[in-house]
N, C-alpha and C positions, 0 to 999 in steps of 0.2 A: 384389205378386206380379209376376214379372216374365213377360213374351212370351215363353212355347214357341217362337214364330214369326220375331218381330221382336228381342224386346231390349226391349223397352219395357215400361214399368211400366202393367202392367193396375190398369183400376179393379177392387172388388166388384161386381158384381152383387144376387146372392143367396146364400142360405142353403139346403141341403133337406139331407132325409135321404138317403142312395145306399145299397143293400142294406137299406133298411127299419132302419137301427143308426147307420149313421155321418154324423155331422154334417160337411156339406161347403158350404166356397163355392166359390163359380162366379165368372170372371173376364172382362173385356172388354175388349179392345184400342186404346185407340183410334187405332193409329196403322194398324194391319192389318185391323183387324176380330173377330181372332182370339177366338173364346169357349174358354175353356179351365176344367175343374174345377182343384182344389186340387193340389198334387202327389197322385194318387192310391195313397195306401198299401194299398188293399184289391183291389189287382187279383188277390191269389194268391187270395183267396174268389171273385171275377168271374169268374175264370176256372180255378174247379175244373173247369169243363167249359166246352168252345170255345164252343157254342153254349147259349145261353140255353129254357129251357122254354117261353119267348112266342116265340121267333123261328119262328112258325109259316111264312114264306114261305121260308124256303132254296132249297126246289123249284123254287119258283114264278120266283123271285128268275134261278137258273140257264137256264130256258128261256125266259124272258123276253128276260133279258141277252145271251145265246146268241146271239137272234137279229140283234140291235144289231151283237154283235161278230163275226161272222161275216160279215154283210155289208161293214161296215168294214174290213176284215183283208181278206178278199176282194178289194175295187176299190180300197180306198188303199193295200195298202201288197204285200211276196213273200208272196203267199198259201201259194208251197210252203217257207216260211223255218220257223224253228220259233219257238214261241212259249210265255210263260211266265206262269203264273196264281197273281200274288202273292197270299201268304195265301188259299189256293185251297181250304181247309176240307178237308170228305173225298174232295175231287177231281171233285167231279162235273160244276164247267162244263168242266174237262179232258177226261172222257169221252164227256160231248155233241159240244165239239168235234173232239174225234178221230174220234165215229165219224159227222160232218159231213167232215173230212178232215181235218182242219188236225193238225199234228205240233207236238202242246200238250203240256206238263207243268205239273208242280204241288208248290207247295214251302207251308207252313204250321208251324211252331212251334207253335201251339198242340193242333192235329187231326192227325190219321193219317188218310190219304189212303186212302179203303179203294174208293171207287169207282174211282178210275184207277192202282190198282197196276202196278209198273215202269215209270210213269211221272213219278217224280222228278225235280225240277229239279236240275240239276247247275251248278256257276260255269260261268259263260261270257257269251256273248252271244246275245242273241235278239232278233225283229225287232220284239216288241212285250211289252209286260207289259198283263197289265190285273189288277186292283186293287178287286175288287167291295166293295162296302161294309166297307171297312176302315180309309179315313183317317181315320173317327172313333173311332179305338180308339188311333192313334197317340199313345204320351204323349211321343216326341219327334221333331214331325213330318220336321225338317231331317234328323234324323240316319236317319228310317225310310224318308224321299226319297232320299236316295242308295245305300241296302241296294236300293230298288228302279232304280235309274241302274245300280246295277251288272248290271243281267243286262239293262236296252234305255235306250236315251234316248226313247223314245215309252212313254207311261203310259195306258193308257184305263181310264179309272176312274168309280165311283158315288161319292155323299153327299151326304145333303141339305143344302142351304146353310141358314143359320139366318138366318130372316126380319129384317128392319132397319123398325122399331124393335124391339129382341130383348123377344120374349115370356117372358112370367113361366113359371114352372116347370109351372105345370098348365096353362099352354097350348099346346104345344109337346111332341108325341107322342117328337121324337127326341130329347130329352134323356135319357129312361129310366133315371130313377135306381134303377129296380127292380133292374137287372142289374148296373146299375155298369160298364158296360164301354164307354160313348160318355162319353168326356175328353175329344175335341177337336173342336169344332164353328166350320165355316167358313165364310165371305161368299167370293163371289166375287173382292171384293177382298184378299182373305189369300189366295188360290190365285193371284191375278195374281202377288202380289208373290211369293209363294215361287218361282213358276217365271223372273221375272225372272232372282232372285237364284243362279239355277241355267242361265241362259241357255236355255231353254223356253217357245214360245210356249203360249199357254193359252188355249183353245177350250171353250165349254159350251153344253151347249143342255138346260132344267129341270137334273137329277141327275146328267146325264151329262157328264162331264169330257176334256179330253184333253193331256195333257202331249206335245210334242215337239220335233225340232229340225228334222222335215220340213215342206217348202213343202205342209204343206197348209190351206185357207182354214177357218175358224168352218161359211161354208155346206156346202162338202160335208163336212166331218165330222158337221155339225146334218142335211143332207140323207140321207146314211147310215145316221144310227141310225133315223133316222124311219122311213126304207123298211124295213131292216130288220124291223124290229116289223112292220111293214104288208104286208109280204109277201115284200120282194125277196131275206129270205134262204131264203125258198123256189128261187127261182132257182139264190143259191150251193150248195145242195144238191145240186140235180142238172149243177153244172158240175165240182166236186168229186168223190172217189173218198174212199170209207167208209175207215178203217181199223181199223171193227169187227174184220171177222175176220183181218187181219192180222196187229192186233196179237194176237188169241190165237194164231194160231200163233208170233209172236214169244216172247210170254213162253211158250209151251208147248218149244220150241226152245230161249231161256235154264234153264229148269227142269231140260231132259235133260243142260245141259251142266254144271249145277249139281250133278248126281249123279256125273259122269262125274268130274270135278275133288275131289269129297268121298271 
């Protein structure tokens, strides 16, 4: 089997079942690190519905993260720039951060964005993507890294790294063969090299990732999220102006001029 990643011939692993049916092996890198399942053929059943019946944290996941990236977006980079939420589910870190302040949208293939409606990502550029637990869904990471290059060259992103020496199937919570939808699992050492290979320096601190091409250091970006969480995106909140009701009078306004036009 060859590297998603790199080009190079992955060993086997293992074997398990994925949706409780399908017989799949699992692959490992060893030039990148890269853990990768079989070519996955059963991703239209994975993803009859975007979100899985176990994925009880989504909430949790968005107010959490919120805080991370708020803080970050806030003191590293145009806090009033706009900004764009890969694979951003039914838009809800988009609507936390909007009505935090930030001029966020939200683009996702698989889900309809129903918490941050008219606020669609459009082509263009933006001054940051972030990427919430998604590169483990990537079944072709190169080519779903530059879908996300194209709307920022700064990436802030989740995923858990797969422990070294790589644990067998029932030990290791984030392989979830139940759902079938985690294909690509990575070492630090596979996110260096991918961001090399794309001119990207590459920052982590635990789960939390950061793709970019600005001068900023491992510390404050590890410093940032930390505080975040800890409190200091309490601060960007009240430095910040809501775009709660803004935005309803915006799409209230787009609405009127939708009938005007019909």
């Amino acid at each position: 089997m060859e590297c998603r990643v790199c080009g190079s011939l992955a060993a086997p692993l293992f074997e398990t079942e994925v949706l409780h049916r399908h017989k799949v092996t699992y692959f490992e890198c060893p030039t990148c690190d890269f853990v990768q399942t079989e070519y996955p053929h059963w991703l239209n059943e994975a993803y009859s519905s975007a979100f899985t019946n176990t994925d009880t944290g989504t909430l949790q996941r968005s107010l959490i993260l919120g805080k991370s990236a708020a803080t970050l977006l806030f003191f590293a980079f145009k806090a009033k720039a706009r900004f764009v939420d890969y694979a951003g589910g039914y838009g809800t870190l988009t609507r936390l951060m909007r009505d935090i302040g930030f001029d966020f949208y939200s683009t996702d293939l698989y889900a309809e964005n129903s918490m941050a409606r008219g606020f669609d990502a459009q082509p263009g550029t933006y001054e940051v993507a972030t990427a919430f637990e998604c590169f483990e869904h990537f079944v072709h990471p190169r080519q779903e890294l530059e879908k996300i290059l194209a709307y920022s060259d700064t990436i802030f992103f989740t995923t858990q790294t797969c422990p070294k020496p790589t644990p067998a199937i029932n030990n290791w919570w984030y392989y979830a063969p139940h759902h079938g939808q985690h294909v690509a699992l990575y070492r630090p050492k596979t996110l260096a090299y991918l961001g090399k290979e794309y001119g990207l320096r590459y920052h982590r601190i635990l789960n939390y990732h950061l793709f970019t091409r600005r001068p900023i250091t491992t510390f404050v970006f590890s410093f940032l999220v930390v505080a975040g969480r800890f409190g200091l995106s309490e601060v960007v909140r009240l430095l910040m102006k809501s775009r709660t009701l803004s935005d309803a009078a915006l799409l209230e306004t787009n609405a009127q001029k939708d009938k005007t036009i019909t």
